[in-house]
Backbone as a printed PyTorch tensor [residue, N CA C, xyz], in Angstrom:
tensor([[[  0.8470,  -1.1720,   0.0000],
         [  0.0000,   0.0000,   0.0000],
         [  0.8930,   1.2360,   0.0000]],

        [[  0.3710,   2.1910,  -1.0210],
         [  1.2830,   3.5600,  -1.1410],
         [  0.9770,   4.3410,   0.1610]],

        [[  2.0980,   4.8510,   1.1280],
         [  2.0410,   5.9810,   1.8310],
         [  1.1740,   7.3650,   0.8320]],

        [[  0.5160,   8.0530,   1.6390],
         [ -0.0150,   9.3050,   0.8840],
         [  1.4730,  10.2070,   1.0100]],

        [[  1.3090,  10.8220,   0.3590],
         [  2.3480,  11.9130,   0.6170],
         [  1.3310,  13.3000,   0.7070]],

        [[  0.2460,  13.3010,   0.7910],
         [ -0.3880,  14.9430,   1.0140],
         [  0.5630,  15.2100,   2.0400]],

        [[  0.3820,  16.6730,   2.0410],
         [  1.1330,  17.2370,   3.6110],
         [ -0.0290,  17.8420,   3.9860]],

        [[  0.1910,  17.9680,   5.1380],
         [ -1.1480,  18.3140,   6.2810],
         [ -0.6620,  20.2130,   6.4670]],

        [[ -1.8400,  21.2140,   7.0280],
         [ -1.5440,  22.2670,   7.1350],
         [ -0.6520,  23.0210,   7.8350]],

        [[ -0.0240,  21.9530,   8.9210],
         [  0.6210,  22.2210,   9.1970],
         [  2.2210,  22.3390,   8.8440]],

        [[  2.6330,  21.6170,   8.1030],
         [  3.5700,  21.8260,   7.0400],
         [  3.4910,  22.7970,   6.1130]],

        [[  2.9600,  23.2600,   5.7470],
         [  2.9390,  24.5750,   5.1350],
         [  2.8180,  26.2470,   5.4890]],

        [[  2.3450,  26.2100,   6.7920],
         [  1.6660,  27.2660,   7.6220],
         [  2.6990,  27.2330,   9.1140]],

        [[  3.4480,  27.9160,   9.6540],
         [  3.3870,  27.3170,  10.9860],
         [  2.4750,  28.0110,  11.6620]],

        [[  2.3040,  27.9900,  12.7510],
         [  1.1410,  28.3090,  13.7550],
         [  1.1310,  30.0690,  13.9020]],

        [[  2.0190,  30.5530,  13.6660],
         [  1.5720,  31.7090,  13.6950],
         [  0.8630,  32.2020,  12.4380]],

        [[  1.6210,  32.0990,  11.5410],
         [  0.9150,  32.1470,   9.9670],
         [ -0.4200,  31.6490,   9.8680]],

        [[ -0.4960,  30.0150,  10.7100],
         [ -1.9610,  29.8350,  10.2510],
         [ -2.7970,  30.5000,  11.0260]],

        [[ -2.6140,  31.7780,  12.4550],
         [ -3.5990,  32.7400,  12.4960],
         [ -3.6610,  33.4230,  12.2450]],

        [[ -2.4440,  34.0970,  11.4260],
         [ -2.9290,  35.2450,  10.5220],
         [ -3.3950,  35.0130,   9.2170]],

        [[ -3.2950,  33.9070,   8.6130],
         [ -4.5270,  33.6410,   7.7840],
         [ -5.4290,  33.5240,   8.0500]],

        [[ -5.8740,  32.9940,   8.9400],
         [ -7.2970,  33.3130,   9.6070],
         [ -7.9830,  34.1040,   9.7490]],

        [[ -7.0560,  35.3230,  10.0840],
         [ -7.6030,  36.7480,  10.8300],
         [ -7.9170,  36.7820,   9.5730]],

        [[ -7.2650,  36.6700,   8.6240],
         [ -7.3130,  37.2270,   7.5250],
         [ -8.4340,  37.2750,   6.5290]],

        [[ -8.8210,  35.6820,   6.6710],
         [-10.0680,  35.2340,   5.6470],
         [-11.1050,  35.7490,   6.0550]],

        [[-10.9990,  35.5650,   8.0100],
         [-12.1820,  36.0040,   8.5800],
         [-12.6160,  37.6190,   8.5450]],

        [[-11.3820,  38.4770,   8.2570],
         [-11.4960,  39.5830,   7.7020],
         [-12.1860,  40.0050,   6.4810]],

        [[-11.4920,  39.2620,   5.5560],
         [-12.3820,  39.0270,   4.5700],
         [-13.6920,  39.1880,   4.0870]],

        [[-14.0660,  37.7400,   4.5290],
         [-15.6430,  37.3050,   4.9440],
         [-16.5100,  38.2500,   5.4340]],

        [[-16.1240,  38.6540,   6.7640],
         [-16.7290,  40.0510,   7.2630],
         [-16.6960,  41.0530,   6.2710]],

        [[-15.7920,  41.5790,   5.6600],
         [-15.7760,  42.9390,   4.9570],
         [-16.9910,  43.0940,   3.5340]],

        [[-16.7820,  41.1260,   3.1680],
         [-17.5540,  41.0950,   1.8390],
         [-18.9590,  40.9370,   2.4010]],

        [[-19.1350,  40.5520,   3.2440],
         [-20.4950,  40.2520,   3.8430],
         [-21.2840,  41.5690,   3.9000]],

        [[-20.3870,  42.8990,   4.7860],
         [-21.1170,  43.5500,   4.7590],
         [-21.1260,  44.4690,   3.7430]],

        [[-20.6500,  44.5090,   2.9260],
         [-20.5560,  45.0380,   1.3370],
         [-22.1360,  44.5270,   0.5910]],

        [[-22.2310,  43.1830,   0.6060],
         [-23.1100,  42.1500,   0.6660],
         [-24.6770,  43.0060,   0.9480]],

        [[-24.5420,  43.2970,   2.1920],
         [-25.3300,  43.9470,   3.1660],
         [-25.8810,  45.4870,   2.6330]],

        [[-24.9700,  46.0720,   2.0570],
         [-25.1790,  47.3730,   1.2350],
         [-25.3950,  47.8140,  -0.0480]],

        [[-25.4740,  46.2340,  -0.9060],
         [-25.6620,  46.3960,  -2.2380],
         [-24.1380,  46.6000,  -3.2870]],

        [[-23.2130,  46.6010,  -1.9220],
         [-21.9230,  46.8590,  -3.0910],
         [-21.0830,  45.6290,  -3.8890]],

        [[-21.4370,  45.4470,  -4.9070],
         [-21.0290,  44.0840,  -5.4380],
         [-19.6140,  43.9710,  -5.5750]],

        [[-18.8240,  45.0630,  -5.6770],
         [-17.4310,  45.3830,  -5.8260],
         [-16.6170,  44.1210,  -5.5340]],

        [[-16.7710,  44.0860,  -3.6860],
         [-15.6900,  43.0570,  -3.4210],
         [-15.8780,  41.6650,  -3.7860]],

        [[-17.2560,  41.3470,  -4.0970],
         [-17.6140,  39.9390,  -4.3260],
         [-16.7000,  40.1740,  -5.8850]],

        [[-16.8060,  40.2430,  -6.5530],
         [-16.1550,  40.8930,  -8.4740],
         [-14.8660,  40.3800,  -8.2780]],

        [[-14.0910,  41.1100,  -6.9960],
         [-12.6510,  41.1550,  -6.4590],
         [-12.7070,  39.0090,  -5.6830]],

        [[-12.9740,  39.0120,  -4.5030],
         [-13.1950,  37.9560,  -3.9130],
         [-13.2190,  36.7000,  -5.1970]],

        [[-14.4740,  36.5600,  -5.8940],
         [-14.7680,  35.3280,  -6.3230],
         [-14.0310,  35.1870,  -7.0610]],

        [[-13.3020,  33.7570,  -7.7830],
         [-12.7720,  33.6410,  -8.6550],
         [-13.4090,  33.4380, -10.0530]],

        [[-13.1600,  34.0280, -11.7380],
         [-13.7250,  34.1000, -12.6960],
         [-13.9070,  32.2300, -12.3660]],

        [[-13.8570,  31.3990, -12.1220],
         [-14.2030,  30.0940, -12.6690],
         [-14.9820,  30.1060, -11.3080]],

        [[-15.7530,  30.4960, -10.2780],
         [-16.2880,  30.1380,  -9.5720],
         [-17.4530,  29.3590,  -9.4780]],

        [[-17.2540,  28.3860,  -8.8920],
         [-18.8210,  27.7230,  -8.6230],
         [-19.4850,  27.6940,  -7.0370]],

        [[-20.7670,  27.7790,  -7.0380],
         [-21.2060,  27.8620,  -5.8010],
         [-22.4930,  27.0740,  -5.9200]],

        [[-23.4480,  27.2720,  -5.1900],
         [-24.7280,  26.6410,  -5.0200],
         [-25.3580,  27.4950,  -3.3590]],

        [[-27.3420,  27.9070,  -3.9720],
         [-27.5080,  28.7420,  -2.8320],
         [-27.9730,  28.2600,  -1.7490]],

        [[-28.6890,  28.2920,  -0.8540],
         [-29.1730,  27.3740,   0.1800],
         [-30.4060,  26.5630,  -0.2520]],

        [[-30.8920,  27.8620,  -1.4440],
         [-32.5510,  26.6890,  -1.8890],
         [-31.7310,  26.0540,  -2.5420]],

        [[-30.6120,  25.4520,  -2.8760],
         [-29.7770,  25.0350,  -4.1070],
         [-30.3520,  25.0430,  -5.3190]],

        [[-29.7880,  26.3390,  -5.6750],
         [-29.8880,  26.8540,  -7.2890],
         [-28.0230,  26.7970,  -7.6860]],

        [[-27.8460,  26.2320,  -8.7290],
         [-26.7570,  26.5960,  -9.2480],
         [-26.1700,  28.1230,  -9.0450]],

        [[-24.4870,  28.6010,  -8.9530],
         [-24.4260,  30.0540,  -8.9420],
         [-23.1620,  30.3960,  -9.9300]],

        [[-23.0720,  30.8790, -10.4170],
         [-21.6500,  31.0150, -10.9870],
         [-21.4390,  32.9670, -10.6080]],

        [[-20.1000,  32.9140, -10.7200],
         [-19.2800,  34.1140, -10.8280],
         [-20.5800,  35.5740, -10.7590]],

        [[-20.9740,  35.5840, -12.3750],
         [-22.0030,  36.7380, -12.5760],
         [-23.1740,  36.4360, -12.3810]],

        [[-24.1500,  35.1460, -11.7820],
         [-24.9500,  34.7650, -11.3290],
         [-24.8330,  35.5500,  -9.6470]],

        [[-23.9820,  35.3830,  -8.9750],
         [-23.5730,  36.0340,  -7.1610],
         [-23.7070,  37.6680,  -7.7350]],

        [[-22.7370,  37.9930,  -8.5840],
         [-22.8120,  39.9690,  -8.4120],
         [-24.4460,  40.1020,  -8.6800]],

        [[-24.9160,  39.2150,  -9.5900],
         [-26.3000,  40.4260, -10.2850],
         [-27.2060,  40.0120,  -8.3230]],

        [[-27.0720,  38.8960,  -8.4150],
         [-27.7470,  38.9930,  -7.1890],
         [-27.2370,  39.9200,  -6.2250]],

        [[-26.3600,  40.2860,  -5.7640],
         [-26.3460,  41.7080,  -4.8700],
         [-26.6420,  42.5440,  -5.4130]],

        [[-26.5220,  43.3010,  -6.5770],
         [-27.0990,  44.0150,  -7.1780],
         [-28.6360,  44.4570,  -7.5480]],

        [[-28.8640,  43.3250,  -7.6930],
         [-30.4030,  43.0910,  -7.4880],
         [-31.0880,  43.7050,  -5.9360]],

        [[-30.4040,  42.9260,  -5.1780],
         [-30.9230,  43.2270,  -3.7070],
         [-30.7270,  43.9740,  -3.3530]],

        [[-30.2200,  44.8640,  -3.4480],
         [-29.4570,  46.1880,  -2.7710],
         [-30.4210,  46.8760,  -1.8430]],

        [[-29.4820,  46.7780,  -0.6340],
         [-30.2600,  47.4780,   0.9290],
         [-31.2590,  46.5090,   1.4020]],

        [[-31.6070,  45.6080,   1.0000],
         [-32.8330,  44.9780,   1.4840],
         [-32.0890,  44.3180,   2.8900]],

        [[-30.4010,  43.9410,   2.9630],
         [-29.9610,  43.6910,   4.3850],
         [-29.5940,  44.7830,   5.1600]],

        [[-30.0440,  44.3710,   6.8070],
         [-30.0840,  44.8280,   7.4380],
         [-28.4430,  44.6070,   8.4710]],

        [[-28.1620,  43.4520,   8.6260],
         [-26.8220,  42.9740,   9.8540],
         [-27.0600,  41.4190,   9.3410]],

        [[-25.8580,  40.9480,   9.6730],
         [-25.5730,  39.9110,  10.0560],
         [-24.9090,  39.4490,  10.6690]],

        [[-24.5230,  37.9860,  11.2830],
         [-23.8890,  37.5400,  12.3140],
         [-23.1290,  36.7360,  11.7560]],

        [[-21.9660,  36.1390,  11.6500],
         [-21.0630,  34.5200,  12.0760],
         [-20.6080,  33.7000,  12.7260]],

        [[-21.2430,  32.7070,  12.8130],
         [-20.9580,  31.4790,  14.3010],
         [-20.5710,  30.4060,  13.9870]],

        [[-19.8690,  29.5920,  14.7070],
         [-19.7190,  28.0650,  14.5130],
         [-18.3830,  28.3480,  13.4740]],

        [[-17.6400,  29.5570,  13.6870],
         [-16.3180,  29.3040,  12.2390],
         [-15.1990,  28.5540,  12.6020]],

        [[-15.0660,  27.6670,  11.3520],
         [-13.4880,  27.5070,  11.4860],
         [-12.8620,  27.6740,   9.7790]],

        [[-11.8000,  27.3020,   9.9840],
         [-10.7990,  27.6610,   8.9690],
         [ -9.7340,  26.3720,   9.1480]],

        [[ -9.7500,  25.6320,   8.0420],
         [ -8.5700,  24.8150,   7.6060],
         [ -7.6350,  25.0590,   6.8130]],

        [[ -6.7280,  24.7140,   6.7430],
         [ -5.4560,  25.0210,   5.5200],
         [ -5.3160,  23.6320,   5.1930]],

        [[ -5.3210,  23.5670,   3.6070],
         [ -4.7920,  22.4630,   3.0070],
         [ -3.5780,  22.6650,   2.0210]],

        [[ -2.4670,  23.1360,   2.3250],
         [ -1.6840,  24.0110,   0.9340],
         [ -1.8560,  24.9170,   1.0700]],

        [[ -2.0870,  25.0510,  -0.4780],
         [ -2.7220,  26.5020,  -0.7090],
         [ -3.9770,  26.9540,  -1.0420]],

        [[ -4.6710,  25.7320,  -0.2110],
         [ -5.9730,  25.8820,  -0.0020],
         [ -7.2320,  26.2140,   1.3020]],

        [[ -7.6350,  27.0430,   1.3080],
         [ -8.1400,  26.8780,   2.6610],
         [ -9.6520,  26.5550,   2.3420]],

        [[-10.4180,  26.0230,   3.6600],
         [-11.8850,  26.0050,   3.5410],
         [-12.0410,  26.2270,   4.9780]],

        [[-13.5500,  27.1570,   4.7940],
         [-13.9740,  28.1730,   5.5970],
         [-15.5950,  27.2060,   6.4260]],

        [[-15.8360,  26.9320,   7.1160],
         [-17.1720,  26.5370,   8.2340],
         [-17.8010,  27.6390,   8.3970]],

        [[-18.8120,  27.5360,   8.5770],
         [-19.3440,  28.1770,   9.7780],
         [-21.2070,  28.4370,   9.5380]],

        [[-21.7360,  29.0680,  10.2580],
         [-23.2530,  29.3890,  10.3210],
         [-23.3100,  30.9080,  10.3000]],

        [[-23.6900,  31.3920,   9.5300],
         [-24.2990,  33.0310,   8.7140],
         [-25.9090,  32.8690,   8.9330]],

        [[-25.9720,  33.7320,   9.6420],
         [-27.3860,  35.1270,  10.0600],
         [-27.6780,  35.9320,   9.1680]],

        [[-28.4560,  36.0920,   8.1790],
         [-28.6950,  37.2850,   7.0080],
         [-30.0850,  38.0600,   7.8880]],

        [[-30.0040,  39.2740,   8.3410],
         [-31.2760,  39.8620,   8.8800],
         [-31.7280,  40.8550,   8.2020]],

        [[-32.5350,  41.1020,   7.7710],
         [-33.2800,  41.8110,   6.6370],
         [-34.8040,  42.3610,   6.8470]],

        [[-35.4430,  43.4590,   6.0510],
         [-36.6760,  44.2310,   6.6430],
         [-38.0510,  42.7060,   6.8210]],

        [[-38.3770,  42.2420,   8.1070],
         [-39.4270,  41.6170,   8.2700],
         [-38.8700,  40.2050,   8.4610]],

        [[-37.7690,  39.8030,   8.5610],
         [-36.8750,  38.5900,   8.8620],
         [-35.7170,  37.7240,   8.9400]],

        [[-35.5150,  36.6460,   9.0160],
         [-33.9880,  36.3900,   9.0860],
         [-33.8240,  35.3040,   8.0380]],

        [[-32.5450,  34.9110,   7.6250],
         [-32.2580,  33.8500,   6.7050],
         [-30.8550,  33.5100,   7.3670]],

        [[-30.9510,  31.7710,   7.5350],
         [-29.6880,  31.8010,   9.0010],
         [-29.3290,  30.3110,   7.6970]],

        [[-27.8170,  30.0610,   7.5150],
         [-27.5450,  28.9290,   6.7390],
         [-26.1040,  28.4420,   7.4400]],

        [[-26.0170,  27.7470,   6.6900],
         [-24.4980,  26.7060,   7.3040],
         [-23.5410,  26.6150,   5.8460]],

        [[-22.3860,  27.1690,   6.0930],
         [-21.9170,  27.5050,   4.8960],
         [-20.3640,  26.3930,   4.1930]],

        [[-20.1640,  26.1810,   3.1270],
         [-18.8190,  25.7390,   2.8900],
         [-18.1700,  26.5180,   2.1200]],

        [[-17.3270,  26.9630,   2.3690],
         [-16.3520,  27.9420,   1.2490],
         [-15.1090,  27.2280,   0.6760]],

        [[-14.7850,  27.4660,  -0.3090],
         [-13.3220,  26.7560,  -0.3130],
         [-12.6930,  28.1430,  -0.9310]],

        [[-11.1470,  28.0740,  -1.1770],
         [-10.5810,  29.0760,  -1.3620],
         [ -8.9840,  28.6770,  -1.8800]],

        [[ -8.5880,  29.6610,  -2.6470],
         [ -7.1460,  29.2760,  -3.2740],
         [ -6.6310,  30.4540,  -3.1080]],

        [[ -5.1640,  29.8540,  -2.7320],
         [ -3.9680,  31.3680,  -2.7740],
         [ -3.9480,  31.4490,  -4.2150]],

        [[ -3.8860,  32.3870,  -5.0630],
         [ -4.2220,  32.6930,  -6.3340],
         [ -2.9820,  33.9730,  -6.5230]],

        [[ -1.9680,  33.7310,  -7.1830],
         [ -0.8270,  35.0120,  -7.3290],
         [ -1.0010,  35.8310,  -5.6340]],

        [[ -0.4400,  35.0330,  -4.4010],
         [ -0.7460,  35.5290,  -3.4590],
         [ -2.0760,  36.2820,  -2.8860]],

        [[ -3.0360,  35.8930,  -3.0030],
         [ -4.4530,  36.1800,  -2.6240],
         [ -4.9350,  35.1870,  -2.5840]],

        [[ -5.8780,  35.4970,  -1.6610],
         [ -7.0310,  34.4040,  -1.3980],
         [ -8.1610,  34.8460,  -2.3940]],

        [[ -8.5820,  33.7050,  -3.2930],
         [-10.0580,  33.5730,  -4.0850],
         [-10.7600,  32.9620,  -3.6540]],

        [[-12.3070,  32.9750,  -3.7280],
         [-13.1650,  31.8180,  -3.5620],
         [-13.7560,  31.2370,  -5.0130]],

        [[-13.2640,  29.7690,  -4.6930],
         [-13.4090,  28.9110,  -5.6670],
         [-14.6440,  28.4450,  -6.0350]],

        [[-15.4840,  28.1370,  -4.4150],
         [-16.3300,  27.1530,  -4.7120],
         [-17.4290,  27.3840,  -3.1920]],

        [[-18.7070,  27.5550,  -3.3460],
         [-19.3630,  27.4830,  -1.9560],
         [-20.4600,  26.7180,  -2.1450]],

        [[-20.6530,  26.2490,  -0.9730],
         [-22.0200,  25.6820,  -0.8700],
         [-23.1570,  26.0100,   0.3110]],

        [[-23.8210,  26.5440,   0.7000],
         [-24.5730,  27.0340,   1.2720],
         [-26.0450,  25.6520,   1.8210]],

        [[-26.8020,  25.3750,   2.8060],
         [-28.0900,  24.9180,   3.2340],
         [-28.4740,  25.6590,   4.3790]],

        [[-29.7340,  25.5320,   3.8410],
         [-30.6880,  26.2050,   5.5010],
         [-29.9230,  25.3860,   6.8350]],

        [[-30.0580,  26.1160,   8.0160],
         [-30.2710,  25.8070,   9.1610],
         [-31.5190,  25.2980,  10.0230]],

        [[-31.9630,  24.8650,  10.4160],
         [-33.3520,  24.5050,  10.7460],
         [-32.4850,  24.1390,  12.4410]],

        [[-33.5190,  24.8060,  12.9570],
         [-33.3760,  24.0780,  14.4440],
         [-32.6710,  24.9070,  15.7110]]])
């Protein structure tokens, strides 16, 4: 039987690095979220990668210009949101993002459980790929 040779994140990252990537994504996340929140599609344009794929919580297919027109579309209709339950892995030069997102908006909430994945891309982080489902419970 072949040994794997993946290397684990920690070989690539040491421990301080892997929290300032962290801070970092989670910086991120926050900044695009609330961009998100205001109708400004800008950073999502910047953020996603041109080959992006995603999927929404009703699972509808999403690609790249499928995500901007939708903020665009919505604009102001959010109010705040929250992030809970995060974590952050490093695989390489890959990271993937956990966690549970709060969308609060005029007359209610939309709360989901999220997967992100992400690539160092010419030193930046892109998002490659998300997947989004309701929360119930």
């Amino acid at each position: 039987m072949k040994k794997s040779t993946r290397k684990d994140a920690a070989s690539n990252l040491s421990g301080q690095d892997t929290a300032a990537e962290t801070a970092l994504l989670w910086k991120l996340e926050d900044a695009w979220m609330a961009d998100r929140l205001s109708g400004n599609s800008e950073s999502t344009m910047h953020l996603l990668d041109d080959e992006y794929q995603g999927a929404t919580s009703a699972g509808v297919p999403q690609t790249k210009a499928g995500f901007v027109a939708s903020i665009q579309s919505g604009s102001g209709s959010l109010a705040h949101h929250v992030h809970t339950e995060r974590t952050i892995k490093f695989h390489g030069g890959v990271a993937t993002s956990t966690g549970t997102a709060t969308l609060q908006f005029d007359g209610g909430e939309h709360t989901f459980r999220y997967l992100r994945v992400y690539s160092k891309i010419d030193g930046e982080w892109r998002l490659v790929a998300s997947q989004s489902t309701p929360k119930f419970g």
